[in-house]
N, C-alpha and C positions, 0 to 999 in steps of 0.2 A: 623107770629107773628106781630101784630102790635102794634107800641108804642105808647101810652096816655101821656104825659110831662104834670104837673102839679107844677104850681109856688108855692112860697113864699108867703107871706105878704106882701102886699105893692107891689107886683107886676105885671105882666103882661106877656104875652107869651114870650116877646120880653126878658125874663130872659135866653131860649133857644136859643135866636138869632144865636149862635157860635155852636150851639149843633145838630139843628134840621138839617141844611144842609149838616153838614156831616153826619148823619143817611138816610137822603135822597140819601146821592150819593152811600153810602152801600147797597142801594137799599130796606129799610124799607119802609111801609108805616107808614107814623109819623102824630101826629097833638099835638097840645098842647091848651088846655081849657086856656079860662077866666072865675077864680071864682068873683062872686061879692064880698065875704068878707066882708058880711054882722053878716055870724055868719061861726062855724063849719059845723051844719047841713045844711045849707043853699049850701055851699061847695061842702058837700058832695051829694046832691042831684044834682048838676050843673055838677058836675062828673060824676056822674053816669047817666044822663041823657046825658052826650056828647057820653058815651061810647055806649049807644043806637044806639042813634042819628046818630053817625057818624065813628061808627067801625063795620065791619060782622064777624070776626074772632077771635083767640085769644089774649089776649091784655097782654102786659106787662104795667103795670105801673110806671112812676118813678115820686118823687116827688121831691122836693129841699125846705129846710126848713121847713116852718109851710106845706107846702104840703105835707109833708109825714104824717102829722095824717088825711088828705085830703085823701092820696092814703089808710091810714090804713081802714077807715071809705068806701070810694068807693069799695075796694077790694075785698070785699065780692062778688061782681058782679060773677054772672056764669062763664063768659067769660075769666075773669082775671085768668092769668097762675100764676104772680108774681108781686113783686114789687122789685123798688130801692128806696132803701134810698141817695140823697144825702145832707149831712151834714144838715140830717131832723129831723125834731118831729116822735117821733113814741108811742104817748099812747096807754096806753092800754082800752079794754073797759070799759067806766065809769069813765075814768080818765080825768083830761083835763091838757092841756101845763102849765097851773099854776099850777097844784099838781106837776107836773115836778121841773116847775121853782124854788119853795119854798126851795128843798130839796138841792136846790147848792147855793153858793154864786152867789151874783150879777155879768151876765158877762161886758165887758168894753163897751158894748156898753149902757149899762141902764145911762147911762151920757149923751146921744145923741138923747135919745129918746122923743118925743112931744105928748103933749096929747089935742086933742084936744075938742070944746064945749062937743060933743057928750060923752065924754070919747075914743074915737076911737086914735088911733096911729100911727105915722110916724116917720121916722128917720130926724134929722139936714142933711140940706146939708152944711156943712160948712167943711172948711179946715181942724178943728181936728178934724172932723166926718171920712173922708176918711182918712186921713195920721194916724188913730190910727188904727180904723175898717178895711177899707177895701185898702189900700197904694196899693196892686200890680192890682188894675183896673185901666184901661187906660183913660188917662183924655176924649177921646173919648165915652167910655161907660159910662161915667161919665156924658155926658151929655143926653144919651137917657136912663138915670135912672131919670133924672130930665125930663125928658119929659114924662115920662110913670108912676113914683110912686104914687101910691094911699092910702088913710088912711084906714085902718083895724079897722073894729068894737073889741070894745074889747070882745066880745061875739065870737069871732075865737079863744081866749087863752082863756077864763073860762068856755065854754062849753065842757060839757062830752063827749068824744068820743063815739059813736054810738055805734059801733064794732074795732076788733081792725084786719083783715086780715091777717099780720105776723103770728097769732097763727098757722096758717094752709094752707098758701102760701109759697114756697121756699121767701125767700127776700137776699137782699143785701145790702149793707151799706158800702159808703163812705166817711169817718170820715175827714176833713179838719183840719189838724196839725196845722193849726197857726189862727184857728178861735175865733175872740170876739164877736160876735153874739152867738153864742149857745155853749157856753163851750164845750170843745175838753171834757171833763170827763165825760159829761151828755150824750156826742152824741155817747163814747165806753161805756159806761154803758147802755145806749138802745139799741146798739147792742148787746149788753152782755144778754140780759135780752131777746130779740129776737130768739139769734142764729144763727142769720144771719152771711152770708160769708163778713167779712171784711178786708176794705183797707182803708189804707192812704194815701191822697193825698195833698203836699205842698201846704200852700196859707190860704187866708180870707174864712169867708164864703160866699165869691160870685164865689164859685165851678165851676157851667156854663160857666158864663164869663170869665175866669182862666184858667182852665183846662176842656175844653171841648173835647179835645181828649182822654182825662180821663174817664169820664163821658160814651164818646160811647164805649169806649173798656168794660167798666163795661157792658155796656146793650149789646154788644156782650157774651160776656161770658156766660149772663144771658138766652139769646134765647138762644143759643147753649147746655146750661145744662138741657133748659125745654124743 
């Protein structure tokens, strides 16, 4: 089985940094995509084109935040055995992250957030950005999130999800207890709605960075069931 990692908004492989090495020394073949984040479909074509490109086998998927409607959308691929959810978007087909977002209140991080000429979006790096958001990252990852964060077209949250994979993929889903990025309610209410096998895991929603022995023991479990 081989693993596909697929980031967030705004970010970049290096989301997996804590994650991919230890999947490496379990002896996985790992890699993880850069989406441009241009749109959804855009995404999910760069996914599905890496899975091509650069896997022969069967592929688990795992996404983390807006890349889980990345992996929804990609999953469809022949190849894909499954997916993980973690503390991800997971629309359904025809739906996008903002039919999501409508239906809950505002979470704490819509305070923090930038918009920029384009309409595209980024998070504040300021001190009540991290001590509200995200407090248990290390002022170390703190700094190669400012070395690596990119703006997201706003066409990645109001674009209709392609396809939605979960319908017909075993999946998985780890729900982040103390997250303000994506509402804890939103993110057990998609797995609810999924079916998916879920877990909770202490912390922000910066999962990867956090709890990345979390994270692998999830994608073991998941090879091992498929």
């Amino acid at each position: 089985m081989e693993i596909v990692l697929v980031h967030g908004a705004g970010g970049t492989p290096r989301t997996w940094a804590r994650v991919l090495p230890l999947l490496e020394e379990s002896g996985y073949a790992v890699s993880a995509v850069t989406n441009p984040m241009t749109s959804l479909l855009d995404d999910v074509a760069t996914t599905t084109a890496w899975i091509d490109e650069h896997t022969t086998g069967d592929v688990l998927l795992v996404g983390h935040s807006y890349g889980g409607a990345v992996i929804g959308g990609a999953g469809v691929h022949p190849r894909v055995r499954g997916l993980v959810y973690v503390a991800a978007w997971g629309p359904d087909a025809g739906e996008s992250i903002q039919d999501i977002l409508v239906r809950y209140p505002p979470a704490e991080v819509s305070q923090h957030m930038l918009r920029g000429p384009n309409g595209e979006w980024t998070s504040a790096d300021t001190p009540e950005y991290w001590a509200e958001i995200n407090p248990d990252v290390s002022p170390e990852m703190r700094v190669l999130w400012k070395s690596d964060t990119r703006p997201s077209a706003n066409a990645v949250f109001e674009q209709k999800a392609p396809a939605a994979a979960w319908r017909d993929r075993p999946r998985w889903y780890l729900v982040a207890a103390q997250d303000k990025t994506l509402r804890t309610d939103t993110q057990r209410d998609m797995a609810a709605r999924m079916e998916a096998v879920t877990y909770d895991v202490p912390g922000s929603h910066s999962v990867p960075q956090v709890s990345p022995g979390r994270v692998v023991e999830l994608i073991d479990e998941a090879v091992k069931a498929l």
